[in-house]
N, C-alpha and C positions, 0 to 999 in steps of 0.2 A: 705568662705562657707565650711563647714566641710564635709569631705568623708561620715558619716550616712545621714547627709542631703541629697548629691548628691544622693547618693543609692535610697532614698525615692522616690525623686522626678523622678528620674527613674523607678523605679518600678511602679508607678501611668503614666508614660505617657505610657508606654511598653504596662502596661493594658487597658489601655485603646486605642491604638492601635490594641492590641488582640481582644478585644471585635467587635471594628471595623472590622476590617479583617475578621471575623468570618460569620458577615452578608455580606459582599462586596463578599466571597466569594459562600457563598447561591446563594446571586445574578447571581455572572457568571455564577456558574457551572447552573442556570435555565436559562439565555440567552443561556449557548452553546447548553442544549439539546433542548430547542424550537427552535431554530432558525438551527438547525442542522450544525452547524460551522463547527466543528472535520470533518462530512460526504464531506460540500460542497469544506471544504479546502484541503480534502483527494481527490477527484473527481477535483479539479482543478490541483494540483500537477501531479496525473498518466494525466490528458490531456496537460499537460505542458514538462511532460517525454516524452508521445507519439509525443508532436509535434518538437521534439526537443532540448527543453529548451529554444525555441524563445521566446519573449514575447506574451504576449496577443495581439489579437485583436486590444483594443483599445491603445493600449500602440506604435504603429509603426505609422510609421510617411507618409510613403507613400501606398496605398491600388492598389494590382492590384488582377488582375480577377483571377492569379495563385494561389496568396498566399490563396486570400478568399477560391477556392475549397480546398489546402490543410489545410486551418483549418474546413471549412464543416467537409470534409473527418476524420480530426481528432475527433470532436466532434462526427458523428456518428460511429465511431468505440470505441471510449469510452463508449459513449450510450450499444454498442451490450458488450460489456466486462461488464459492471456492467447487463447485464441482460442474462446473461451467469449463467447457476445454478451453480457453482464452487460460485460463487461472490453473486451473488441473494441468496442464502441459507443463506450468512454469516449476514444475516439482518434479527434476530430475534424481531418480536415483540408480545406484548402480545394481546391473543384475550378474555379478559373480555369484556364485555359491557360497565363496566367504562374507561377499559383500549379503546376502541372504539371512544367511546365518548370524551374523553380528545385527544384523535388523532385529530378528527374530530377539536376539537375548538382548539389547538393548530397551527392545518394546517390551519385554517382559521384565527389564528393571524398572521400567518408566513407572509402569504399572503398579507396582509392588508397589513402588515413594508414594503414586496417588493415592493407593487404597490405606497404604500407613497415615497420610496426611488427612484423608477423610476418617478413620478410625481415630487419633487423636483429636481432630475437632470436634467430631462427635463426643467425644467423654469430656474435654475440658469444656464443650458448649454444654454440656446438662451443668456443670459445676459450678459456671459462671452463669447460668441461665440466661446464653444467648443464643440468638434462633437467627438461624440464615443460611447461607448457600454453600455446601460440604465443598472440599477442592475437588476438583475431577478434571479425568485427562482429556483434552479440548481435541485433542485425535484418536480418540478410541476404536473407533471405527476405519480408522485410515492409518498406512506405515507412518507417514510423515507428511510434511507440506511445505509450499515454498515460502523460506523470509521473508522473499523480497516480491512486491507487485509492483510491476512500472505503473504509472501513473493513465498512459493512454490505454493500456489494458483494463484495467480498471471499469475506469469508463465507458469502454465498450462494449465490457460485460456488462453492465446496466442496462446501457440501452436494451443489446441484446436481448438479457433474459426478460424485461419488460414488452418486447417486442414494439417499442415506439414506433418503428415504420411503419411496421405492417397495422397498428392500431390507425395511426393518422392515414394510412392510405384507408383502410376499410372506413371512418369516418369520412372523407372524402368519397370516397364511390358511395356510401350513402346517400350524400350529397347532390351527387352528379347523377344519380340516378332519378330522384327527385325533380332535380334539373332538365333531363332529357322527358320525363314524363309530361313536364308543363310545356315545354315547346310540343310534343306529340300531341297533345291533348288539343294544343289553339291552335294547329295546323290542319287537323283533323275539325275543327269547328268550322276552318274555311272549305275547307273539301265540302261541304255540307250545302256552301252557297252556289257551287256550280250547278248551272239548268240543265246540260246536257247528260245523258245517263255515261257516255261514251269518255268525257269527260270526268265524270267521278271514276270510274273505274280505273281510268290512266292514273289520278291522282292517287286514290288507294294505294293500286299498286306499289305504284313509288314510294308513297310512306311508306310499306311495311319495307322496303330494302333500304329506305334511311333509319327505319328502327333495326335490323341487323346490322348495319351500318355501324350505327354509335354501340350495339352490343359488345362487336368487333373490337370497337375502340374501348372502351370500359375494359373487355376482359384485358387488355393487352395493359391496359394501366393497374389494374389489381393484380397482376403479375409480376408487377415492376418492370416490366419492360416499354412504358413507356410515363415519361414526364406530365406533369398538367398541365403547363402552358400547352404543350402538344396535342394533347385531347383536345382543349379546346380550338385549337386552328384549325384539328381533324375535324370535326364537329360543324365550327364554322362553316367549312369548305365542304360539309357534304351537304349544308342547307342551303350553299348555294350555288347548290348543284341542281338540288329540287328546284332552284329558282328560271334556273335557263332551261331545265327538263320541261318544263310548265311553257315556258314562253315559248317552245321548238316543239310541242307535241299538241297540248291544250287547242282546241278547235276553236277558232276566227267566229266560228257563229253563234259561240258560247257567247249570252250576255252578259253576264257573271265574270268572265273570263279580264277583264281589264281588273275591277276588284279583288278579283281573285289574287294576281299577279303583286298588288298593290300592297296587299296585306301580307304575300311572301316575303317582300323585298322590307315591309317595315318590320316585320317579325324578326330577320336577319339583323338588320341594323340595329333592332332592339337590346335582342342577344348578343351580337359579335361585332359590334363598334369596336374599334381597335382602340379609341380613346378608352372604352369603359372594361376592356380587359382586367388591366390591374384591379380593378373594383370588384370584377367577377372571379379571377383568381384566387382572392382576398378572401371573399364569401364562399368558396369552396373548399376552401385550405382551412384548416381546424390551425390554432396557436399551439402551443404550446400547455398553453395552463388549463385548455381544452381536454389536451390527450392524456395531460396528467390525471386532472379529474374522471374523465371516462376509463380509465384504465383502474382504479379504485373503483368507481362502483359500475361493473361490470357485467350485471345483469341488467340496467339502464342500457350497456352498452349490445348486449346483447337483442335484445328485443328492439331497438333500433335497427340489428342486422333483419331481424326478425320481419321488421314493418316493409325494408327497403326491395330485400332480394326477397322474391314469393317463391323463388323457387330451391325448398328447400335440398334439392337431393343435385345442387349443381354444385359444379367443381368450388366453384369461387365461394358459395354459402361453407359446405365444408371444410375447406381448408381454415378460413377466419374462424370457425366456428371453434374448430381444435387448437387456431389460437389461443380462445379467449379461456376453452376450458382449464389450458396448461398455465394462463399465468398465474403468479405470484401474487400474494397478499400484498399489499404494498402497504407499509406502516403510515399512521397520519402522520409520526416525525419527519419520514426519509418526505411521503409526499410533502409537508410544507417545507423541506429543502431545497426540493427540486423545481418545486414552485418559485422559492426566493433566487432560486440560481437562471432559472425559465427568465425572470425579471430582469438580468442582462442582458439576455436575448433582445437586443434593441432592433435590429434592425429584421424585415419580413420579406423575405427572398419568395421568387414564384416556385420554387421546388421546397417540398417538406425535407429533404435529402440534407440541404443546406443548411438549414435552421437543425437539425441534429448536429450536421458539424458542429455548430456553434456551442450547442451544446456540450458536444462531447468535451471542446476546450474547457468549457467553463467547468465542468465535473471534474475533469482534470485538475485545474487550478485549486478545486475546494478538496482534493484530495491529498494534494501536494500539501492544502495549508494544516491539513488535519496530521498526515504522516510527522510531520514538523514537529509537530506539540507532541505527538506521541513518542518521537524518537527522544526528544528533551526525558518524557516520563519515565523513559527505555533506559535511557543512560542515568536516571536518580537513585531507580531500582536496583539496576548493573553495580552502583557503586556500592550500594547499598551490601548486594551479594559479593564483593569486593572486597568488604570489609571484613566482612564474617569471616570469609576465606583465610585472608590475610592473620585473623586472630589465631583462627586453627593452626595454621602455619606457623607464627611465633609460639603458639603454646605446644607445639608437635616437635620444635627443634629448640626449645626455649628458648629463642630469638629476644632476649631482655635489651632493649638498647641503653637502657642507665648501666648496664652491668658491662653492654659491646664497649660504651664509650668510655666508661673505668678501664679497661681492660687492655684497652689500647693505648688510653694516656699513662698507663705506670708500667706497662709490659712497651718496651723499648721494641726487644727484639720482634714481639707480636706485629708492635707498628708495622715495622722497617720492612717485614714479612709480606705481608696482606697490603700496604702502600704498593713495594714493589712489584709485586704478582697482579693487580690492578693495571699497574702503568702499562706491564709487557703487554698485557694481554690487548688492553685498549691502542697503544701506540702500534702494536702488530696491525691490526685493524683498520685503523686507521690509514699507515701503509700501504696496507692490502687496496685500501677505498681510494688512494692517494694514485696510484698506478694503475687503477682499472680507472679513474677518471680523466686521468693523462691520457691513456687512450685513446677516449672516446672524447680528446677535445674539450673538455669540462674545464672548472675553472676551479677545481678541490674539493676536498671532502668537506668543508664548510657548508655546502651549498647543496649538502646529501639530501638526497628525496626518502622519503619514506621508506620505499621498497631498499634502499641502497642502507639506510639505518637497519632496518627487519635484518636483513641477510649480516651486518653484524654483530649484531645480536645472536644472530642461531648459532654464527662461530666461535660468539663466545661461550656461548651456552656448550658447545662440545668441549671446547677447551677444557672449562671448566668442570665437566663430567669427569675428565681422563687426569684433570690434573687436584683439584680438589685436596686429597689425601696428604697432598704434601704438604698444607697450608693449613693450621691449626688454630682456625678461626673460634671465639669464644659463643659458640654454640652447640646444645645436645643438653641429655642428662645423665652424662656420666658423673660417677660420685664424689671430684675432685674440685666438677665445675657447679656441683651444687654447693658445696662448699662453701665455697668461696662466696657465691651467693649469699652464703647463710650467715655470714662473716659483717655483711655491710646490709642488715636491713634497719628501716626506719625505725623511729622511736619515736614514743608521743612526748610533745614538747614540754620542755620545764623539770623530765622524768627519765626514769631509764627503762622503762616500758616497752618492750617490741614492738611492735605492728609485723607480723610476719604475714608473707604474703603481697602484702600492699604494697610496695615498692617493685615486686615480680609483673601484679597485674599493671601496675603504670609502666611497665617498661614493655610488659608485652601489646598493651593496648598502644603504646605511640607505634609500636615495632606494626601491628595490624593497620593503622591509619599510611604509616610509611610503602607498608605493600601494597596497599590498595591503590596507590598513585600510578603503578604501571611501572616495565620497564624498560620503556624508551625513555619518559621522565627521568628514572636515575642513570640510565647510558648517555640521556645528553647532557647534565646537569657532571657527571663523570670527567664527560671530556671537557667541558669548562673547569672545573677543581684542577686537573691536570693540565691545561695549559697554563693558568696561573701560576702551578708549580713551577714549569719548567722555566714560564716567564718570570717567576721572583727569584731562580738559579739563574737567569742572567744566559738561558738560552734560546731556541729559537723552539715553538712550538710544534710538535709535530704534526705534520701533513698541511702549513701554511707555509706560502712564500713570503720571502722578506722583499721590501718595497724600496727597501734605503738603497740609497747609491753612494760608494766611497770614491 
């Protein structure tokens, strides 16, 4: 068989592979968006990440009462992250009235497939007597949802719905409240040494405006409006305020009064040594693996608010208090994630602000590394449903390729046909790519991006709509080309035996493995087969320039 021959009949199977491909993948790309795959296998991944990476549900072999609440627990903390407006926002759809309408019968096909797909697992699971988790539609409650989550969104809905700030700041005011009680407390013991009555009452007084004082300051930082390092300077700076109040006011004839002064000033140095800041920063700031803990058992977390603020009908008790009611279960999985993720958190900044940054990169990262593996599992499945596609397809147009490639090598004219309606169509395009990259200063269609390949591809795909009919490609089942079929099946060896069928289904199974490859694999694999042609005719390729110089 001669190399132009080979070429040919290459080029007529390529194309007609292409053509295939073309429709199989219309096909997918409208199961995946009716059926919403991309969303439900994006929503089983983050609840796979969240739980772990354990398996599913149905996938474990032994079921106890712990595992099922932590998968509950996972499932609805999933639930509340996709309906978290960070996440909810990122699910745009359209509100025409057609666009409405195709929703509406779309969601009510989806539907049907589920409740068919759970009615036959139910009867083949009593048959094979297995027991597990029926299929169901992962958006029943909702029109649709977004494929795709950025990575920093993500993350930020985490924190968010957990509330980490506002948890480490109410642990910190905790703290600080404690804090300010123990300076009140041995300030007020020194108040106690002064002999003058004139004297204690000055003193008094004054405490109680350095205890509104730090109140002031407290409320202003459990509002977020102000930092910790900054409470404490505020703080510092109002004890040593009391301290020149005392030495400008305090009477001369007080005996007590030099003492007095003495145990202000070391009380202050005690407390707000500007060496021992960072150490007292440190002791007021909760870590990380603190808030994660406390935010898991949260009735611990509560009766600490309980112990701290006495008072419970102020602004600051209720607000944290509706905090802690609204949050989330947090699983022991995600908790020890977040814990091992907490563990990079190397470095301890004076603002809890900062260390969530850090945070949030690192959630980030572990989510990027999760999407990864899951897009790998995305695209096993894809091919998976790919193939199947592809099979339907060759058994719906009998796409036989042991029968395409007979058919072409002994039918001349077939070749010469389907070769050349191939070239025009490709070399047109090509062309076409060749002068829209001249344009734009490019360097050829060699060097076609994605999008530049896609757009000719759809062109040919029109082409190929309008022109089709003229070109009598060895597909269908009409009763001429069953025939002929019938004509050339296998035999069992040694014998003159049939095997009918078997030589159909190996021609349609390579034909379903060949479609499922995609078709920009056979559009570029195309245009290589065809410059070789043109190059073993001893001409010049289409849409490349020649380099030689005569």
């Amino acid at each position: 068989m001669s190399l132009p021959l080979v070429i040919d009949i290459a080029l007529g199977v390529i194309f007609i592979y292409l053509i295939l491909s073309l429709l199989a993948s219309e096909i997918h790309e409208l199961l995946t968006t009716v059926m919403q795959w991309r969303a439900d296998h994006l929503k089983r991944s983050i609840h796979l990440m969240l739980d772990g990476g354990s398996p599913a549900k149905s996938d474990r072999s032994s079921q106890t009462a712990e595992i099922d609440r932590a998968v509950q627990s996972t499932t609805t903390l999933t639930d509340r992250l996709y309906n978290h407006p960070l996440i909810n926002t990122l699910n745009h759809e359209a509100t025409g009235q057609m666009a409405v309408l195709m929703r509406k019968l779309s969601g009510g096909l989806v539907r049907g497939c589920y409740g068919l797909s759970a009615m036959l697992y139910s009867v083949f699971g009593r048959i094979l007597a297995k027991d597990g988790t029926k299929p169901h539609n992962p958006f029943a409650h909702q029109a649709s949802a977004p494929s795709y989550i950025p990575a920093d969104t993500f993350a930020q809905t985490v924190i968010e719905t957990f509330e980490l700030s506002k948890i480490g700041r109410l642990v910190t005011l905790s703290r600080l409240e404690e804090f300010k009680r123990q300076q009140l407390k041995e300030i007020l013991r020194q108040v106690k040494h002064l002999a003058l009555q004139e004297s204690h009452d000055l003193a008094t007084d004054r405490l109680r405006q350095i205890a509104r004082d730090y109140e002031q300051v407290m409320l202003s930082f459990a509002e977020g409006k102000m930092p910790l390092y900054v409470v404490i300077n505020q703080m510092g700076q109002t004890l040593a305020g009391l301290v020149q109040y005392c030495e400008t006011f305090i009477s001369l004839d007080d005996a007590a009064r030099p003492y007095f002064l003495y145990q202000l000033s070391y009380l202050h140095d005690k407390y707000y040594r500007e060496a021992d800041k960072p150490a007292l920063i440190a002791s007021l700031k909760p870590d990380l693996h603190e808030i994660l803990t406390l935010v898991r058992d949260k009735q611990e977390l509560l009766q600490e608010l309980r112990d701290t603020i006495t008072d419970t009908d102020s602004q600051v008790y209720q607000s944290f208090n509706a905090v802690l009611r609204n949050l989330p279960e947090l699983p022991p999985s995600l908790q020890n994630s977040l814990k091992a993720i907490a563990t990079n958190v190397k470095r301890r900044s004076n603002d809890l602000e900062e260390d969530l940054q850090v945070l949030q990169g690192e959630i980030e990262s572990w989510f990027d590394k999760s999407m990864t593996r899951a897009s790998g599992v995305y695209k096993r499945n894809s091919r998976g449903i790919a193939i199947l596609i592809g099979f339907l397809i060759a058994v719906a147009t009998n796409a036989d390729t042991l029968f395409i490639v007979d058919s072409l090598s002994r039918d001349s004219v077939l070749r010469a046909t389907v070769s050349e309606f191939a070239t025009s169509q490709v070399q047109s395009q090509m062309q076409s790519a060749e002068q829209s990259s001249s344009q734009e200063g490019s360097e050829g269609v060699n060097s076609a991006t994605p999008e530049q390949l896609s757009a000719e591809l759809d062109a040919i795909k029109d082409n190929v709509r309008q022109s089709l009919d003229d070109v009598s490609l060895p597909l269908g089942w009409d009763e001429s080309m069953l025939q002929l079929q019938a004509e050339d099946e296998w035999t069992v060896p040694m014998t003159e035996v049939e095997l009918p069928w078997v030589k159909r289904l190996a021609g349609w199974s390579i034909s379903a493995i060949a479609i499922s490859m995609g078709a920009s694999f056979w559009y570029d694999l195309l245009r290589k087969v065809l410059g070789l042609k043109v190059g073993n005719s001893g001409g010049e390729p289409t849409g490349q320039r020649s380099d030689r110089q005569f």
